[in-house]
C-alpha positions as CSV (number, residue, x, y, z in Angstrom):
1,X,-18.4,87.4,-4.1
2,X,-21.7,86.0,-5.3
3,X,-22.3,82.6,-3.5
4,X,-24.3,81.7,-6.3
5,X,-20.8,82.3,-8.1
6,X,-18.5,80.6,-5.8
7,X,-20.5,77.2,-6.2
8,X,-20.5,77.1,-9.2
9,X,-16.4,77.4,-9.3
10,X,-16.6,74.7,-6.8
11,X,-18.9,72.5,-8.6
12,X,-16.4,71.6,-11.5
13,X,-13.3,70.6,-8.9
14,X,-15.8,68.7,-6.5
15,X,-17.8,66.7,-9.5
16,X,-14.2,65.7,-10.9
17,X,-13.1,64.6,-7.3
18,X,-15.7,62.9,-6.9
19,X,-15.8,61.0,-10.6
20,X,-12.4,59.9,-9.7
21,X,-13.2,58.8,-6.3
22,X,-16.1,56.6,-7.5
23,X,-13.7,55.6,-10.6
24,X,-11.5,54.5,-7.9
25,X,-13.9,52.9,-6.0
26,X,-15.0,50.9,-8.6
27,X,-11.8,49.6,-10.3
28,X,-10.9,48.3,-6.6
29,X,-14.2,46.3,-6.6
30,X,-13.6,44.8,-9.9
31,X,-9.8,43.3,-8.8
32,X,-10.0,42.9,-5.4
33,X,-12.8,40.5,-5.1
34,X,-11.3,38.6,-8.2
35,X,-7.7,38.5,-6.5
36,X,-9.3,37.0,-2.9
37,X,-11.4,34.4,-4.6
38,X,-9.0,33.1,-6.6
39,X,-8.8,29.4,-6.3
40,X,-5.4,28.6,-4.2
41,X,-3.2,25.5,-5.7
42,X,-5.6,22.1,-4.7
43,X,-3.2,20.5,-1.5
44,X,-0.9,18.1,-3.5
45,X,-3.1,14.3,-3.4
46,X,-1.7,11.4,-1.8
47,X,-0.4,8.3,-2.9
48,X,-2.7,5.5,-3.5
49,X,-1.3,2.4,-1.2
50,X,-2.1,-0.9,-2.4
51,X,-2.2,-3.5,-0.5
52,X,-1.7,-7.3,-1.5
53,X,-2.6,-10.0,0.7
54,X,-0.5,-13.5,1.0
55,X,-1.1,-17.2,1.3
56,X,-3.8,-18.3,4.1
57,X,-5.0,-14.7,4.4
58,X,-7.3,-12.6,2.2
59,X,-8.1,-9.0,1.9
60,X,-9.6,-8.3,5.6
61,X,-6.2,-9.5,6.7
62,X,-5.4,-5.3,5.9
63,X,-8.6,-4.0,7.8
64,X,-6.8,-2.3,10.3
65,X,-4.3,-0.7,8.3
66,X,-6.9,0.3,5.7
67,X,-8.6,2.4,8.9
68,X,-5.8,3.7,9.8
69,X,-4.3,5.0,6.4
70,X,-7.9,6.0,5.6
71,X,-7.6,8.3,8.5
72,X,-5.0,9.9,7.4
73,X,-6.6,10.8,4.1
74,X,-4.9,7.7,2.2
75,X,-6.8,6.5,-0.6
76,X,-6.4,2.4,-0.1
77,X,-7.1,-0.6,-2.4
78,X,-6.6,-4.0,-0.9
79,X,-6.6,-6.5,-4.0
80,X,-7.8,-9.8,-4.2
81,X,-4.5,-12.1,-4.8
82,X,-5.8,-15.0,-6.7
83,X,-3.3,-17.1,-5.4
84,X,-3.3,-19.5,-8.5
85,X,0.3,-18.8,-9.6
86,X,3.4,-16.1,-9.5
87,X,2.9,-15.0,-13.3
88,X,-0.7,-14.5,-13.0
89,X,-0.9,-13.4,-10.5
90,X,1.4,-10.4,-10.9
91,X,0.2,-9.6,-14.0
92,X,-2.9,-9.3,-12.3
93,X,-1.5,-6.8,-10.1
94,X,-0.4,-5.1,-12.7
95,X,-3.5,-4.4,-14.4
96,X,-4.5,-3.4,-11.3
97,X,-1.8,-1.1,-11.1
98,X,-2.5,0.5,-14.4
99,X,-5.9,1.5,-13.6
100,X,-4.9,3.7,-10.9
101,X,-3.8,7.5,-11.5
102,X,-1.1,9.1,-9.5
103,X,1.6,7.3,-7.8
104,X,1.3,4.5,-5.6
105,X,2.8,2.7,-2.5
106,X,2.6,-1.0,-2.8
107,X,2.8,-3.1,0.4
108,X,2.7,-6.9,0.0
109,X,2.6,-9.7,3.2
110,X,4.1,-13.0,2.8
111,X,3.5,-14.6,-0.9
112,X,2.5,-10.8,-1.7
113,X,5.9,-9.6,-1.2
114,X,6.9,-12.0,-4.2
115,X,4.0,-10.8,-6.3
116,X,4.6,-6.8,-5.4
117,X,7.9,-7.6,-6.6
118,X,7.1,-8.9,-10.3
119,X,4.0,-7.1,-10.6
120,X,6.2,-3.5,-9.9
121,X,8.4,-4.2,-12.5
122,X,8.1,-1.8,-15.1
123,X,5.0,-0.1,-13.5
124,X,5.8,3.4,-14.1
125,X,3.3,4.5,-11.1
126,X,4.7,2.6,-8.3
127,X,7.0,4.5,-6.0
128,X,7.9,2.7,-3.4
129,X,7.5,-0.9,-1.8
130,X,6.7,-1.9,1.4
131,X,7.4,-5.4,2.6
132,X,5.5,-7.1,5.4
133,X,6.8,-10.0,7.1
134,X,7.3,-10.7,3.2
135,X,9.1,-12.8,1.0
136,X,11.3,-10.1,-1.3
137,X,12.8,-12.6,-3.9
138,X,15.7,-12.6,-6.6
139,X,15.2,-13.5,-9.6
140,X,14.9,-17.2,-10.4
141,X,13.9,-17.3,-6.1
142,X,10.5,-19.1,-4.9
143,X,9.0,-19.3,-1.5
144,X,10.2,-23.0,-1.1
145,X,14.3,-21.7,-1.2
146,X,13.6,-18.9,0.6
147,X,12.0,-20.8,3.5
148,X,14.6,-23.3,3.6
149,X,17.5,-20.4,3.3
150,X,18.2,-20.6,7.2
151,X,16.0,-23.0,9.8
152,X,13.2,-22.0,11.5
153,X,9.7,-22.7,9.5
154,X,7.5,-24.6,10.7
155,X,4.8,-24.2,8.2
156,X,5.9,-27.5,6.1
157,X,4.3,-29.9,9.3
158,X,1.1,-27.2,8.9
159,X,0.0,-27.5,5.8
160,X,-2.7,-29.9,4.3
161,X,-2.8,-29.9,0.5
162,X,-5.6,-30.6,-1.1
163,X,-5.9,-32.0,-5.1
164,X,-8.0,-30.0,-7.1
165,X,-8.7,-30.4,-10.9
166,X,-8.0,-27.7,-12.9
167,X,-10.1,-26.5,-16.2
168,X,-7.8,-28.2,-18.7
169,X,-8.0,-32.1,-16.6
170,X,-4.7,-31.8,-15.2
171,X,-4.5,-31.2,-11.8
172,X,-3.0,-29.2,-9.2
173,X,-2.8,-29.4,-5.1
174,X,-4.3,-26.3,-3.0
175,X,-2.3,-25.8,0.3
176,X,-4.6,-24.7,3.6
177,X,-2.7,-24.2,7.1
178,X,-4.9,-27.2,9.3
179,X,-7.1,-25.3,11.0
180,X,-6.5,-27.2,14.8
181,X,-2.5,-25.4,13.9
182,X,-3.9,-22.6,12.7
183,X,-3.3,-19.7,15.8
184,X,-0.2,-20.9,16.8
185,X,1.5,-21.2,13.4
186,X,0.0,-18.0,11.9
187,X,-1.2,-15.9,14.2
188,X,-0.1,-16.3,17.7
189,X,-0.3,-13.1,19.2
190,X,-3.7,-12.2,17.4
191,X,-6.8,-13.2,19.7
192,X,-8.4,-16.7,19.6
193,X,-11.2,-15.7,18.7
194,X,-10.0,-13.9,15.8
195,X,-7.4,-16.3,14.2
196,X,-10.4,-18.8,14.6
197,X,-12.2,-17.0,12.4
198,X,-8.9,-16.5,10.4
199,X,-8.4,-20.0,10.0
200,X,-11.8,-20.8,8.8
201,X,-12.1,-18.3,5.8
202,X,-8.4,-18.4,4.6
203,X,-7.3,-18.8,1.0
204,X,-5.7,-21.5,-0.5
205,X,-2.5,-21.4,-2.6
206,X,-0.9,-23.5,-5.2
207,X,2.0,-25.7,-4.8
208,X,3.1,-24.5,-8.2
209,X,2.7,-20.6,-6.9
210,X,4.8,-21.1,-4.3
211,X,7.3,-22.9,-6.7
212,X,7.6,-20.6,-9.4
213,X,10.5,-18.4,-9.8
214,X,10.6,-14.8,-9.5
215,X,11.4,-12.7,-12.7
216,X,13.1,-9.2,-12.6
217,X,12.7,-7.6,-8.8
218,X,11.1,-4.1,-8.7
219,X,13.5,-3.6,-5.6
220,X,16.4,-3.2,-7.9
221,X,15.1,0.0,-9.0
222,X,12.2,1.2,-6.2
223,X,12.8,1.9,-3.1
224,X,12.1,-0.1,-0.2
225,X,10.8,-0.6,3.4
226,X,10.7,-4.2,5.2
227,X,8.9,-4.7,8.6
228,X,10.3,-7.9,9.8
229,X,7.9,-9.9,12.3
230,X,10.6,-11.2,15.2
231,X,8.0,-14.2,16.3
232,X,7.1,-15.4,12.8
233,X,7.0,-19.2,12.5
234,X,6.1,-18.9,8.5
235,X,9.4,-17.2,7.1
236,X,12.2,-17.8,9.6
237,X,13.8,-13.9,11.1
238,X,16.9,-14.3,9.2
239,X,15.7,-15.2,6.2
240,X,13.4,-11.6,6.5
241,X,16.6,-9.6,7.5
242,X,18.6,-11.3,5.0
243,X,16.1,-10.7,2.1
244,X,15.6,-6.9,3.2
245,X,19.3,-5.8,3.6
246,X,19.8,-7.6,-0.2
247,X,16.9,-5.5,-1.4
248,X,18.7,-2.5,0.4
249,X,15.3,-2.1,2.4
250,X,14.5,0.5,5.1
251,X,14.1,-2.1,8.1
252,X,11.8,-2.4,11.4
253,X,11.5,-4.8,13.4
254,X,8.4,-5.9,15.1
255,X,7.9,-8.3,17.6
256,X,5.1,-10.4,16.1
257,X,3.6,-13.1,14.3
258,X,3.3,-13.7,11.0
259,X,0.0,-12.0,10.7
260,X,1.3,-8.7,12.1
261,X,-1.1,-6.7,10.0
262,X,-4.1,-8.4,12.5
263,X,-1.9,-7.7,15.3
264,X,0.0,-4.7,15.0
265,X,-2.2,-3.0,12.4
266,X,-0.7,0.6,13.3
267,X,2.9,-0.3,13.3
268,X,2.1,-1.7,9.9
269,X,0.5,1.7,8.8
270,X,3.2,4.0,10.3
271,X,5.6,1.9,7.9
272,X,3.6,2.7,4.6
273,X,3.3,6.4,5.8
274,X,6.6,6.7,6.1
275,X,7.3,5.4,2.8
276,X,4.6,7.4,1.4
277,X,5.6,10.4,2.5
278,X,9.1,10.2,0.3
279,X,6.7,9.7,-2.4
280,X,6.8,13.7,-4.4
């Protein structure tokens, strides 16, 4: 047979083979590339946790917690408690609240645990609540029949009140902790140093915060966690385990003073986590 011939038979069979091979080719480089780079689902976010200082304390009270939470890829806000009154102060919070997207853990010490529980009331976002060495009140409940629930307080002989006028003439009386009373009614098993310090920049409240009733508690319908502080001289033990196994709280107990989120800022944060890690 004529060679010439014989490619030429060959020619047609190869160029098809090989139109389909490239065809092939091709079509696998269009969706193959576009399958592996597809975006995979975003890792599901984190809560927010929110944390709400008490009386004598302000927002650097959370400073080790808010390092360790922020470690573990928490966002945190620690808000400003005014201080000034319940009502306000929860509504506050709950503006607060509102401006944040995505669900949230709220964590309150002391007086905050009264104001996580009226500002969580109807806030949609907040999942679960986490009470430290806090007061978790019933409705109609203030700090003062709490306190006086079971003995052991000795923050009445602490405090110094100081009158104040307020913007409309009438006046009111601010409550500091004396600061020579300071460490060993507040913060006992925090450093000297430290609870010096403490002592110098805390925040006032007023009497008539600490007076005012609670409204509807948030506990009713959010879950809970309650770390109780086993050494606190501000909000007597059983007063803390009474008020948690009400609220139907997850409890731990630490052994520390009242300011157990200076002390014990990690036992503090492995509480939140675990509550924040319910949150779906």
């Amino acid at each position: 047979m004529n060679p010439r011939s014989l490619c030429g038979r060959l020619r047609g069979p190869l160029s098809i083979m090989a139109t389909t091979t490239v065809a092939a080719a091709l079509l696998a480089a269009s969706i193959g590339p576009a399958s592996a780079g597809r975006p995979s689902a975003p890792p599901q976010r984190k809560p927010t946790v929110v944390l709400v200082h008490g009386a004598f304390a302000d927002s650097t009270s959370w400073n080790g917690v808010v390092e360790k939470l922020r470690r573990e890829g928490y966002p945190v806000v620690a808000a400003a408690n005014p201080l000034r009154g319940l009502s306000s102060d929860a509504a506050y919070l709950k503006h607060l609240l509102a401006s944040i997207d995505g669900p949230v853990v709220l964590a309150g010490h002391s007086y905050g645990g009264s104001v996580i529980t009226d500002a969580a009331h109807g806030a949609g976002n907040v999942k679960a609540l986490v009470y430290v060495a806090a007061f978790i009140p019933d409705k109609g409940e203030s700090v003062p029949s709490l306190s006086e629930k079971f003995p052991g307080s000795t923050l009445g002989s602490a405090l110094r009140p100081v009158p104040v006028a307020l913007p409309d003439g009438s006046e009111e009386t601010d409550y500091y902790i004396d600061q020579a009373g300071f460490h060993r009614q507040f913060a006992a098993d925090v450093p000297r140093n430290t609870a010096d310090l403490m002592a110098v920049t805390q925040r006032p409240v007023t009497a008539s915060a600490l007076a005012e009733g609670a409204s509807e508690p948030a506990w009713q319908t959010v879950p809970s966690w309650a770390l109780v502080a086993t050494e606190d001289l501000d909000i007597p033990v059983r007063t803390q385990i009474f008020m948690a196994e009400r609220a139907g709280s997850h409890i731990t107990e630490v052994r520390a003073s009242h300011a157990v989120s200076v002390s014990h800022p990690d036992a503090v944060a492995d509480i939140i986590e675990k509550a924040a890690r319910t949150v779906g």
